[in-house]
Every structure is written in structure tokens, then in C-alpha cells.
N, C-alpha and C positions, 0 to 999 in steps of 0.2 A: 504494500500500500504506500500512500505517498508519505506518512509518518511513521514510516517502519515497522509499523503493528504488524503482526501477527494475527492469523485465524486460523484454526482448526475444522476440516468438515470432515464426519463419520462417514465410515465407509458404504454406508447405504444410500448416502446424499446423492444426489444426480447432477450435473451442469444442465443448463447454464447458470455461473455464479453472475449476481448479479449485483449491481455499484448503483445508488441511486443518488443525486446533488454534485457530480463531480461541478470544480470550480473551473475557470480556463486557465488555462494552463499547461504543465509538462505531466505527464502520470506514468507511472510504472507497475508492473504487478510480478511476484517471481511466483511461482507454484511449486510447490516437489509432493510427493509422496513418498509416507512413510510405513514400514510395514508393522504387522501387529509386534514385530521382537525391537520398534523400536528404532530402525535401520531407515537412515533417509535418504532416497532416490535424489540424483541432480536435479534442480530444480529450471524450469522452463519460464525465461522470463520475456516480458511484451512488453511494448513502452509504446506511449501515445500523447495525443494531446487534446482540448478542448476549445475551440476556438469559437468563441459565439457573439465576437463583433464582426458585421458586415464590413467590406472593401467601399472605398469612394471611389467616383467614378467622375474622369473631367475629360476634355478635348483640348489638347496640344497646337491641332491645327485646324480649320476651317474655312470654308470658300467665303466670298464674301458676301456683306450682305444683300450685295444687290449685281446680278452676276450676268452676262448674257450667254454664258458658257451652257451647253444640255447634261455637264458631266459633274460631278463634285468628289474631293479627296476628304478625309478628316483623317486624324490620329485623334484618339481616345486611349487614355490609361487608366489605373487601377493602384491604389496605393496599397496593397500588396501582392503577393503572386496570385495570378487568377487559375480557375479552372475553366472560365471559358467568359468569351462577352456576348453581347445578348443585344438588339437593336430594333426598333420600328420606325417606320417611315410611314409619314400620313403628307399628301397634296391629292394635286384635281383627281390621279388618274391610281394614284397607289396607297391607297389605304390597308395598314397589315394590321390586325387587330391584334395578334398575337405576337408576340417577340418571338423573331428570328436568332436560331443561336448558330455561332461563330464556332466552329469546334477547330483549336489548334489540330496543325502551325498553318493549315492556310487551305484554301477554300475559293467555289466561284458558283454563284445560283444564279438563276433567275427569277420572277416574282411571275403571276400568274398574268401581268400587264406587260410582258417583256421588257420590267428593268433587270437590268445585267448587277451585278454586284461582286465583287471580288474581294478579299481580302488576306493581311498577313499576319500573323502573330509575331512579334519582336520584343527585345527587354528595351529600357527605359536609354540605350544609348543608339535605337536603330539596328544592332545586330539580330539575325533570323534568329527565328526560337528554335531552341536545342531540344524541343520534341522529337523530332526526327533527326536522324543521323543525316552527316554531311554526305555519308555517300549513297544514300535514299533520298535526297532532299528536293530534286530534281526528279523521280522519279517514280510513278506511280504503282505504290505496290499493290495496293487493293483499291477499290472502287467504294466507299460507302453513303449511298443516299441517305436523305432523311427530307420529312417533309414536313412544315410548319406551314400552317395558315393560308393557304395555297400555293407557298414559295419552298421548292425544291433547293438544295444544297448538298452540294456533290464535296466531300471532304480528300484529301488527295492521300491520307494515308490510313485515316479509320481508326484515328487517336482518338477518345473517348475524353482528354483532359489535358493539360498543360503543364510545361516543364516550370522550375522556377522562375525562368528570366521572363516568364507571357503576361507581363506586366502591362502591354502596349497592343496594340491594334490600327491597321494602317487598312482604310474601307474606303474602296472604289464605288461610285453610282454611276452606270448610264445606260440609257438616255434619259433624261430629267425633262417631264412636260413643263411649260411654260406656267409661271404664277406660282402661290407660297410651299414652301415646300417645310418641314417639320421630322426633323429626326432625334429618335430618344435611344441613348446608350447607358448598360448598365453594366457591371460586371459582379461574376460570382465564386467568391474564393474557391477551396478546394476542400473545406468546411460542408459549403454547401449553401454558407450566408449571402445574401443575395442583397445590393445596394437597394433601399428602398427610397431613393434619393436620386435617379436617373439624369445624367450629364441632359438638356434639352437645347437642342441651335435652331433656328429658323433662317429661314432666308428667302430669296426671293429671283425666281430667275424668270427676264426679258429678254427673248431673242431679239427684239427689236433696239436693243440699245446696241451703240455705236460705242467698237473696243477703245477705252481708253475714253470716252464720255464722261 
């Protein structure tokens, strides 16, 4: 236990032993058995943690607010390691009612409106995320779909989660209809805690405006 205690269970007991109020934190547990003459087996220990504050979630970089471009980039982070980031996008033509998830290191969907969407997983200095090996990273080894909210995401290697450094998120849109456009980014440690505080940008794109107007 985490104050050295001690506990005994009779040998009629069954698992699962069970721990109820752990605090957050580091935890440990050793087990051994011991037989009726007394005699104690090596004991089998497991160590873990608790973590039950949510990750923030902000945007590094964003298009402007008034743009005539059809395409937009963002970087969005996570102020600690994530397990995955998570986004919805609402204008005239693409309303996702459900948050689309991001599954590291990188990714490319489309929405059931034909936006295209791409993105990478990286740490906090722009280097790729060390999900996947360098000498995979380039290369597809599995195929895995998943489908959110009518939008398809095809994942390039069928990682379920993110290395330490997938602190960052680097998210491609296009084509982007004309008029307000609203994108909500959140991310969810590897806990399971989920920002209930969502990074929010708006903006606004006019094909009619003249570059550099």
C-alpha cells in the first residue's frame, strides 16, 4: 500500500482485491503468498497512478480572422501529454454535432460534405510524435477506419493512443464554404480526463476579398 501497511487475506478469499478513495497520485501495491508453514513466496508488485485533473487545451496558430483563402491550418496543444485531441467544426455547409477524434501520430478524413481534413501529432517543439517508429512512419502498416458523426477517419497506423511528446496537433481544413466558420478543440489525457473547457476560434472566410485588402 502507499503507507507500507500491511494486509492479510485467508486463503478462501477470492480477487479481485479491491482499493476504494485512492488520492492522485503515484501508488504501489507488492502481493506475495504465504504458505500454511509460514514460508513467503516473492512477492509480485504493480505500481500506478491517479490522475483526475483534466488537460487544457489552447491554439498556437490560427488563420485569420477574416481570410479569402477556402483552406485553414491551426496548431492546438495540450498542457500535458494527451491521448488523443478531439474537434468540431460548425459553418453554412459542415455542421459535426459530435466531436471528431484525432487518433495519433496522424491521420486524413473527410466529412460527409466533402471537407478534406488532415492532421499530425507532434510535441511542443514541432518534432513528429514518436508513436510510431521512424522506420514505419512513412508507411502504412495497417488500415484502420472509424466513423464519427458522418465523418470517416482513416488512421495511418491503428494507434489507439499517444506517445509522450502528442502534446500538439497540427489540423489541415479544405475546402472551406464561404461565410462564419467555428471550430472547437479539446484534448484528453491518457487518464481518460477530458478538457471540459474547449480551445473555441471563429473566423470568417470571403472569397471575394482582394489578397492583401
Amino acid at each position: 500500500g502507499d503507507g507500507g501497511e500491511g494486509m492479510q487475506i485467508a486463503s478462501n478469499e477470492t480477487s479481485p482485491i479491491r482499493f476504494t478513495n485512492a488520492e492522485p497520485g503515484e501508488h504501489g501495491i507488492s502481493i506475495r503468498a504465504r504458505t500454511s508453514r509460514g514460508v513467503d513466496g516473492a512477492p509480485w508488485e504493480y505500481a500506478w497512478s491517479v490522475d483526475m485533473e483534466a488537460p487544457g487545451t489552447a491554439f498556437q496558430r490560427t488563420p485569420p480572422e477574416s481570410t479569402h483563402l477556402s483552406s485553414a491550418m491551426f496548431f492546438a496543444w495540450a498542457s500535458e501529454p494527451t491521448f488523443q485531441f478531439e474537434f468540431k467544426l460548425t459553418d453554412r455547409d459542415h455542421t459535426i454535432d459530435e466531436w471528431v477524434t484525432l487518433w495519433p501520430p496522424h491521420g486524413v478524413g473527410v466529412t460527409s460534405h466533402g471537407l478534406t481534413f488532415e492532421y499530425f501529432y507532434t510535441d511542443l517543439d514541432g518534432q513528429a510524435s514518436t508513436t510510431t517508429s521512424t522506420s514505419t512512419a512513412t508507411t502504412t502498416t495497417t488500415a484502420t477506419t472509424a466513423t464519427f458523426a458522418g465523418t470517416t477517419t482513416t488512421n495511418s497506423d491503428g494507434a489507439a493512443g499517444g506517445g509522450d511528446k502528442d502534446r500538439r496537433v497540427e489540423l489541415h481544413l479544405n475546402p472551406l464554404c464561404n461565410g462564419p466558420h467555428r471550430v472547437e478543440f479539446r484534448a484528453v489525457d491518457k487518464a481518460g480526463n477530458t478538457d471540459a473547457s474547449p480551445a473555441v476560434y471563429e473566423w470568417v472566410v470571403d472569397r471575394t476579398m482582394r489578397p492583401g485588402a
